[in-house]
C-alpha atoms as one frame of an Amber mdcrd trajectory, in Angstrom:
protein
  63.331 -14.177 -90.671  60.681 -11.759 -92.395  57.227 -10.393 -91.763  56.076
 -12.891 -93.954  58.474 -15.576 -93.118  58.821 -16.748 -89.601  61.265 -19.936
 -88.566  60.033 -21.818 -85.670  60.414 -25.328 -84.485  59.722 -28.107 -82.117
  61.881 -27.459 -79.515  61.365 -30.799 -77.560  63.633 -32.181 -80.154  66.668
 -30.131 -78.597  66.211 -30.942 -74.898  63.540 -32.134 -72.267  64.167 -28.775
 -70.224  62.291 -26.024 -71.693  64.917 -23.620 -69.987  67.192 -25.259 -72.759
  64.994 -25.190 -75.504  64.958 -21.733 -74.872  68.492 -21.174 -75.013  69.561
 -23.230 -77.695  66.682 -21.399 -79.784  67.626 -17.736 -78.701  71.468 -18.612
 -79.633  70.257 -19.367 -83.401  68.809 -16.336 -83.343  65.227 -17.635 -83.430
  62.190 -15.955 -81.327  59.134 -18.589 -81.988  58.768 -22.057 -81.152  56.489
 -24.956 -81.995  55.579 -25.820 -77.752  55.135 -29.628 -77.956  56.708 -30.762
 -74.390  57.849 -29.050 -71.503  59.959 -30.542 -69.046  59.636 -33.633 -69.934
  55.792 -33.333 -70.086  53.786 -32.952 -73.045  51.823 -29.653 -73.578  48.274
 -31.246 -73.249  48.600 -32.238 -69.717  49.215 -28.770 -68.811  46.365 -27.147
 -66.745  46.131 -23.610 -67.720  47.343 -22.846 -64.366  50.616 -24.747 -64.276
  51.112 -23.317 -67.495  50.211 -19.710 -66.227  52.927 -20.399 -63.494  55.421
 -22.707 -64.683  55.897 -21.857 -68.594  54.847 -18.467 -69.563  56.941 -16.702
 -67.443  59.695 -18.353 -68.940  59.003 -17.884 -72.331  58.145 -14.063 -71.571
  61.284 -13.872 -69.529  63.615 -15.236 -73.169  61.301 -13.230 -75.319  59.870
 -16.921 -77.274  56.568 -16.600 -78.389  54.562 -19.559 -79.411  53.958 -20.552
 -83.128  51.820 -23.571 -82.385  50.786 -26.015 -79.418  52.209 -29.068 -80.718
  49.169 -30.995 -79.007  48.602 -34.980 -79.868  44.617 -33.903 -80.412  43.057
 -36.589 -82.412  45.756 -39.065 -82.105  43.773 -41.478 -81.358  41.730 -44.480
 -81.950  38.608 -43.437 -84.308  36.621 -46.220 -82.107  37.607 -44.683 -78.977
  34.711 -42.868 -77.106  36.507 -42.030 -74.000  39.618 -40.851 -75.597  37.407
 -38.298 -77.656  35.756 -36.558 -74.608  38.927 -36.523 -72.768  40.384 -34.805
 -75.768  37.236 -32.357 -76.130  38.227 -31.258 -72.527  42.063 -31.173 -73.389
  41.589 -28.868 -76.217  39.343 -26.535 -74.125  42.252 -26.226 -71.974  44.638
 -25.843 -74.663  42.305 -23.258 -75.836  42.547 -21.045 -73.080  46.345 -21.700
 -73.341  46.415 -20.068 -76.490  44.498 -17.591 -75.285  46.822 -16.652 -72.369
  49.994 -16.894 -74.753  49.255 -14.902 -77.934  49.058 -18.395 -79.633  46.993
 -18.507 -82.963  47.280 -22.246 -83.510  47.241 -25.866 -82.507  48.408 -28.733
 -83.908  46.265 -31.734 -84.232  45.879 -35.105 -86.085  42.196 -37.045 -87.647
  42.539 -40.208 -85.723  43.880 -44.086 -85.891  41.781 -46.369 -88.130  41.488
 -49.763 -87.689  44.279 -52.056 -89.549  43.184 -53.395 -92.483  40.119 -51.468
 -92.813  39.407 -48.990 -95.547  39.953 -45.519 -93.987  37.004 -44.247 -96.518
  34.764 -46.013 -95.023  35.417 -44.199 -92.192  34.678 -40.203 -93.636  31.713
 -38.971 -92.099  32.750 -40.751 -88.499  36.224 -38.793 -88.975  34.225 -35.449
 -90.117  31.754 -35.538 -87.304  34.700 -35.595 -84.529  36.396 -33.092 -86.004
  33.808 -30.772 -86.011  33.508 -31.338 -82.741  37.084 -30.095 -82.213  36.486
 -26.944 -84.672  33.625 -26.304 -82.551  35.726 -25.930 -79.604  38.661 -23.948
 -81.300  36.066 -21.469 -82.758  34.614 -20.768 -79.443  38.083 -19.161 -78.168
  38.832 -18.114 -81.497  41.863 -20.690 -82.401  42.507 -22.354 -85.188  43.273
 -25.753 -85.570  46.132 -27.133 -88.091  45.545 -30.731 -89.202  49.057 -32.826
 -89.898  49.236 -35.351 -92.149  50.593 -38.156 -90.015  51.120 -41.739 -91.215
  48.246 -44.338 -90.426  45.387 -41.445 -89.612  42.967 -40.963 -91.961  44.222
 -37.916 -93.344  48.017 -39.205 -94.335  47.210 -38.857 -97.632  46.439 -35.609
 -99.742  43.379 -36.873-101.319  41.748 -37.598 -97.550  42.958 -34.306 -96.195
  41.330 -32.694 -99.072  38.351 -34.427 -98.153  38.289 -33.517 -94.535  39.381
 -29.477 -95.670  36.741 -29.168 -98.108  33.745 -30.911 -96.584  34.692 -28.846
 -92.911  35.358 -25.924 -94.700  36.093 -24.150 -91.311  37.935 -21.164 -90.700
  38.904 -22.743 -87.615  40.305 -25.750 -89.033  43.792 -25.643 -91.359  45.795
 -27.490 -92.647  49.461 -27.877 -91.559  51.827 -29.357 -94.582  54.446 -31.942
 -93.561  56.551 -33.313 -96.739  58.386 -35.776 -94.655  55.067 -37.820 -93.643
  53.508 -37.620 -97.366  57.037 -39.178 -98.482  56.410 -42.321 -96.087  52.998
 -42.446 -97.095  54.020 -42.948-100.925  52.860 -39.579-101.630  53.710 -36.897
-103.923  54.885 -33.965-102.577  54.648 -31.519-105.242  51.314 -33.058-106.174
  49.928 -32.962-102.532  50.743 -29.141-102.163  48.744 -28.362-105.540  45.612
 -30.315-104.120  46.188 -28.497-100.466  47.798 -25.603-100.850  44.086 -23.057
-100.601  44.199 -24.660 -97.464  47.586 -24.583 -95.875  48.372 -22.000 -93.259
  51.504 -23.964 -91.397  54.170 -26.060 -92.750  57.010 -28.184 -90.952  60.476
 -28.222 -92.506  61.180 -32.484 -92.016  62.602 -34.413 -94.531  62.412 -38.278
 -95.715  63.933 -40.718 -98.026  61.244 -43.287-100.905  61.700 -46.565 -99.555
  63.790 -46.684 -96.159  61.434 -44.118 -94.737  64.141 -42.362 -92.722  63.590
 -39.206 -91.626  67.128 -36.869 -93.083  68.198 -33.173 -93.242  65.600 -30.904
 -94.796  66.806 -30.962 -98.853  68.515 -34.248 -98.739  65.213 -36.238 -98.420
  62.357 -37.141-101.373  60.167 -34.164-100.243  61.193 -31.782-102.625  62.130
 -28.878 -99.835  63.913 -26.923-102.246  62.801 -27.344-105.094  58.966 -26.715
-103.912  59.963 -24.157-101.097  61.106 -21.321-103.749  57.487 -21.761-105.512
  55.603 -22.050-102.535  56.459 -18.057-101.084  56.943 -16.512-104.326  54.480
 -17.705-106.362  51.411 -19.467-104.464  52.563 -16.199-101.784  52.922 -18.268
 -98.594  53.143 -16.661 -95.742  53.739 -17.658 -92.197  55.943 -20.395 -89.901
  58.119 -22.442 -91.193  58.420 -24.799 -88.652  61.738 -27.343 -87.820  60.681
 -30.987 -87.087  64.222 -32.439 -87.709  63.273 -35.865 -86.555  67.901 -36.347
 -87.119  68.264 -37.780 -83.091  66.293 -39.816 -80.821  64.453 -37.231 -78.393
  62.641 -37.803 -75.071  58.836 -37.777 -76.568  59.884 -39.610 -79.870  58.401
 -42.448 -78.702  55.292 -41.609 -77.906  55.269 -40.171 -81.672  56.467 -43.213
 -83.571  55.362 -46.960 -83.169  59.121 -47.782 -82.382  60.435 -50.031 -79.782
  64.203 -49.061 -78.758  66.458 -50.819 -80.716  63.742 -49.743 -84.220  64.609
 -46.313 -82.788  68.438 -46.630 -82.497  67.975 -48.388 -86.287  66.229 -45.346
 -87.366  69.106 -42.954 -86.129  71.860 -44.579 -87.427  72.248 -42.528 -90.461
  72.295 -39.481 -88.619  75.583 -37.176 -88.286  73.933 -35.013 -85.247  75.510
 -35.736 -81.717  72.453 -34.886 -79.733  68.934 -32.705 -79.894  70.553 -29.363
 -80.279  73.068 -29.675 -82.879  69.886 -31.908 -84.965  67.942 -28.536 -84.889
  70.956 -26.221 -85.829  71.602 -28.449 -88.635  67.973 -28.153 -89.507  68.120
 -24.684 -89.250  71.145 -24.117 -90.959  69.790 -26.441 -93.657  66.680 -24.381
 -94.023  68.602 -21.201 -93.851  70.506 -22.092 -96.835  67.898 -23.254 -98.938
  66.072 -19.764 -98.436  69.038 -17.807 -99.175  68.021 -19.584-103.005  65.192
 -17.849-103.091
């Protein structure tokens, strides 16, 4: 859009096939994306030579550059030893991928805790991991963007405050998602005040209080425009604004959301969007109009 402004997105959401992602992104006039799957595979089980030969050349080829890897890094169990050096070696690889592809950042998640268990109790475990993974991104000179998912222990401001401030990497970010501080009972407006010294991503997904539903950006509880107009002119944002429109079911959606099928048709109901690509225009039309406002 700008210099300072860029719009991206996660272009899974349109279409398995990246060679459509690519398409459907170009036609709305769009040059980054948020890489989160690839033909139907998701962008950490890449090896930095399949994506040297498969996926680069096609990006290069429809002039995309990368915003993010969209990479489930620390989506997992806080318990789980295994998972954690698998993901150590995952996020070298990713690493190099950045490397390789201009990429600055990578999206990534502080971990499952245990049901019914106080996630503070949980701090320094969470901390030391993480600084495992910021000691991996600063050795290729990436920088990791933390997500405020539901049911990690950062979902809610306060914790990824916490996490932000006791790191207190360069390496490590924070990427703002209003749509997942809505379904965690959060204040958006609040939550952006306590982060926003931190924040060098955001994602443009929107929710209702109550039903949880994911809905068009500026329909939702998460404040998009009222808090979007404030956020570049006078806290000075600048970077990606990034499309998650979450308005279809798409093919890694599952693997996102603890939703069996017929949750996932539920969820989707609402929705006016046909299939993947005309859920991202609308998104991006959406978007578009709200920072015409500002």
């Amino acid at each position: 859009m700008t210099d300072k402004i860029i719009i991206s997105g996660f272009a899974d959401e349109i279409d398995p096939n990246l060679d459509v992602q690519l398409r459907v992104v170009r036609e709305l006039g769009m040059d980054h994306i948020c890489l989160r799957a690839a033909d139907g595979k998701g962008v950490a089980d890449y090896s930095l030579e399949e994506f040297r030969e498969k996926i680069l050349p096609r990006l290069q080829a429809a002039g995309i550059k990368l915003s993010s890897l969209g990479s489930p890094i620390g989506k997992i169990d806080i318990h789980d030893e295994e998972a954690y050096r698998q993901q150590l070696e995952q996020l070298d690889t990713l690493c190099r991928i950045c490397q390789i592809s201009d990429c600055k950042y990578i999206r990534m998640f502080s971990f499952w805790m245990p049901k019914g268990e106080n996630p503070d109790d949980y701090t320094d475990q969470v901390l030391e991991k993480l600084a495992g993974f910021a000691k991996v991104a600063e050795k290729y000179g990436v920088i990791l963007i933390h997500e405020n998912e539901k049911d990690i222990y950062g979902d809610t401001g306060r914790r990824c405050k916490v996490i932000l401030d006791r790191l207190a990497s360069p390496h490590f970010k924070a990427a703002f998602d209003f749509a997942n501080f809505v379904q965690c009972g959060e204040d958006t407006a609040a939550c952006w005040e306590l982060l926003k010294e931190h924040v060098v991503y955001i994602h443009i997904k929107d929710a209702q209080v109550g039903n949880n539903l994911n809905v068009l950006c500026g329909t939702g509880d998460g404040k998009i425009p009222q808090l979007l107009p404030k956020i570049i002119r006078e806290d000075g944002y600048e970077g990606f604004l990034t499309l998650e429109p979450h308005l279809v079911i798409f093919s890694t959606f599952k693997a996102l959301e603890a939703m069996d099928a017929e949750q996932a048709e539920a969820h989707f109901a609402h929705s006016s969007a046909k299939d993947g690509a005309e859920g991202y225009a609308m998104q991006y039309h959406a978007l578009m109009d709200i920072l015409k406002t500002i």
